[in-house]
SEFI-907938 format. One record per residue (C-alpha): residue number from 1; x, y, z; residue in one letter. Coordinates in nm, 3 decimals, always signed. Each point is the difference from the previous one (the first is absolute). Example, Ala and Ser with C-alpha at 12.3 -4.5 7.8 and 13.67 -1.06 7.14 Angstrom:
! SEFI-907938
[rec 1; [+1.230; -0.450; +0.780]; "A"]
[rec 2; [+0.137; +0.344; -0.066]; "S"]
END
This chain:
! SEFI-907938
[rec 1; [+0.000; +0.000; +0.000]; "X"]
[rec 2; [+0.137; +0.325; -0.095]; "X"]
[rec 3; [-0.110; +0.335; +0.187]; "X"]
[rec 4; [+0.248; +0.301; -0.076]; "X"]
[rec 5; [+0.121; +0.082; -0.314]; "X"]
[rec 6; [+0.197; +0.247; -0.207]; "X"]
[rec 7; [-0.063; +0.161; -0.287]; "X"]
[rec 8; [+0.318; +0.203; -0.169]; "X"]
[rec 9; [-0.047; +0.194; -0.257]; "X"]
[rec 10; [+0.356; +0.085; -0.261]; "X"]
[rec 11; [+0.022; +0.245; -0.274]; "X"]
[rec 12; [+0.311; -0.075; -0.191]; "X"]
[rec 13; [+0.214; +0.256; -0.066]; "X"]
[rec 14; [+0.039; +0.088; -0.418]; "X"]
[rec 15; [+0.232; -0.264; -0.136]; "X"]
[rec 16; [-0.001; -0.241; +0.314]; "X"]
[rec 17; [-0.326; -0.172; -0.099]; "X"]
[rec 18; [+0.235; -0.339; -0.067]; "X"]
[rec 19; [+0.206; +0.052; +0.294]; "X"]
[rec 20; [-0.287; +0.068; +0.230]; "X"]
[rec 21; [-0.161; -0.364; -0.136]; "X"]
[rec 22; [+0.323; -0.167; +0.075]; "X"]
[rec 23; [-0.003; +0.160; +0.363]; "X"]
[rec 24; [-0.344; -0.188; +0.045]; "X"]
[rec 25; [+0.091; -0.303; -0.144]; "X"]
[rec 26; [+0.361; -0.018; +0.223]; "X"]
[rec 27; [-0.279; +0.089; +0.298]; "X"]
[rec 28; [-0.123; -0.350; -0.013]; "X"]
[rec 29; [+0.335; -0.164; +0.160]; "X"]
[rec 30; [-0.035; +0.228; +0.268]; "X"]
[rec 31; [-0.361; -0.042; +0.071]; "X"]
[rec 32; [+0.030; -0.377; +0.003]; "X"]
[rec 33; [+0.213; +0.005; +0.287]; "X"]
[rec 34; [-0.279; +0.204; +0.262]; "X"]
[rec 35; [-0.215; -0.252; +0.131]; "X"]
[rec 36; [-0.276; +0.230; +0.072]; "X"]
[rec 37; [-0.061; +0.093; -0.331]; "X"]
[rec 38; [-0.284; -0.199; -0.087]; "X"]
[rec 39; [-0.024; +0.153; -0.393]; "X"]
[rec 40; [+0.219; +0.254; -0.197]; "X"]
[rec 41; [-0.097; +0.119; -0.361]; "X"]
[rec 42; [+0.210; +0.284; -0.224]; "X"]
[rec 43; [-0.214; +0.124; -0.216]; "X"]
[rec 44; [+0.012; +0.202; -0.339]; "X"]
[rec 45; [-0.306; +0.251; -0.034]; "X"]
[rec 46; [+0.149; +0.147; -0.257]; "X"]
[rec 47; [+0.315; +0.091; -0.264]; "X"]
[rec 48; [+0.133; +0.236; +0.333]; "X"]
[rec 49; [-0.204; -0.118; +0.296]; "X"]
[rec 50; [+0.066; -0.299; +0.192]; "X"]
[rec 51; [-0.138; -0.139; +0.380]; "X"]
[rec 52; [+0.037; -0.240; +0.266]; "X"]
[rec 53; [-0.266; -0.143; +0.193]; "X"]
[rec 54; [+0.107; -0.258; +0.304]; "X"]
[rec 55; [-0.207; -0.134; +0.247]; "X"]
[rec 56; [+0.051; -0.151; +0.343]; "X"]
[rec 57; [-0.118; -0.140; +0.301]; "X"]
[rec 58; [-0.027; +0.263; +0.211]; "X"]
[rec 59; [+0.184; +0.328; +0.109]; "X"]
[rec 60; [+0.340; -0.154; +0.151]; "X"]
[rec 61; [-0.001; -0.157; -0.381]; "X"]
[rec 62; [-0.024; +0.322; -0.176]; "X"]
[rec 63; [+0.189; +0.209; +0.252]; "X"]
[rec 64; [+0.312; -0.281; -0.039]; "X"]
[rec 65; [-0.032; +0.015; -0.430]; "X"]
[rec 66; [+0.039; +0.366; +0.062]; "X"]
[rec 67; [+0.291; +0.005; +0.206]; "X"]
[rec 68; [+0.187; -0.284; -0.251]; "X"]
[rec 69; [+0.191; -0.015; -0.280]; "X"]
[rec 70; [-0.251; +0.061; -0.323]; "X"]
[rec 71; [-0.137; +0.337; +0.156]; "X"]
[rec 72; [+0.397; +0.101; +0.135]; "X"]
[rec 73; [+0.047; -0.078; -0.372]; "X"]
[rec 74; [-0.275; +0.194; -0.124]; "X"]
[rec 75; [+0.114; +0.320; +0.172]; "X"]
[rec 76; [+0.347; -0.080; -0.110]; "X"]
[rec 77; [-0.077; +0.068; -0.399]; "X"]
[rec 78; [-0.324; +0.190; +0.071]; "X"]
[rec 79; [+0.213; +0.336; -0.076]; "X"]
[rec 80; [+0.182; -0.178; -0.327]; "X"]
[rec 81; [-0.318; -0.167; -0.145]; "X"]
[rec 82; [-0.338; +0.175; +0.104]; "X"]
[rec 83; [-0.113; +0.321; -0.116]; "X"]
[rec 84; [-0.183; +0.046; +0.336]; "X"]
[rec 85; [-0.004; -0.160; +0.308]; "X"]
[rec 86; [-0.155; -0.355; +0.053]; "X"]
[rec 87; [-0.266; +0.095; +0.128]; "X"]
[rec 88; [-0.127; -0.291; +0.269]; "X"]
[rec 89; [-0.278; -0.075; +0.121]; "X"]
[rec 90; [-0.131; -0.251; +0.328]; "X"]
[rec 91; [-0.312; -0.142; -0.095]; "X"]
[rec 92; [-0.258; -0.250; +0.184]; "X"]
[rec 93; [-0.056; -0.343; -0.200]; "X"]
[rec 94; [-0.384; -0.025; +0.043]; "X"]
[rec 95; [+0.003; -0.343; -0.151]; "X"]
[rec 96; [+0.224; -0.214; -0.245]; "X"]
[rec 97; [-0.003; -0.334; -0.173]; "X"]
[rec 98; [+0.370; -0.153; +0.052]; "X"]
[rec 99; [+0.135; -0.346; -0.132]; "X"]
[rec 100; [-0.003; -0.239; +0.233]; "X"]
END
């Protein structure tokens, strides 16, 4: 069951669009490796505008993905590959269909 989520929203900056996308898809090693991160998706909305949406558990999940490597990563390269800040957003899961 999944509670808490994020939603992140990326603007790429002009010219970046393929380095942002290979960002999100090196993401994926990183994310594997935090068990509280029940689902991860990076997202393309369009040519410049890209997303995340994780879920967890609960708040100790979402607070520890925060604190961890993909968002110390995101800040990292936020200045080199987004024309704005990520903007991020907590969000309540108010109900979800999971594998299992």
């Amino acid at each position: 069951m999944v509670n808490t989520a994020l939603w992140v929203r990326l603007e790429a900056k002009a010219g970046k669009e393929k380095d942002v996308e290979a960002f999100l898809l090196g993401g994926l090693e990183l994310v594997e490796q935090e068990p509280a991160t029940t689902a991860w998706f990076a997202l393309q909305l369009n040519p410049t505008t890209f997303g995340i949406f994780d879920a967890f558990p609960d708040e100790a999940g979402r607070d520890a993905h925060l604190a961890g490597k993909v968002a110390e990563a995101l800040m990292a390269k936020a200045g080199e590959l987004f024309a704005s800040p990520p903007q991020i957003v907590k969000v309540d899961v108010l109900a979800s269909k999971l594998p299992g």
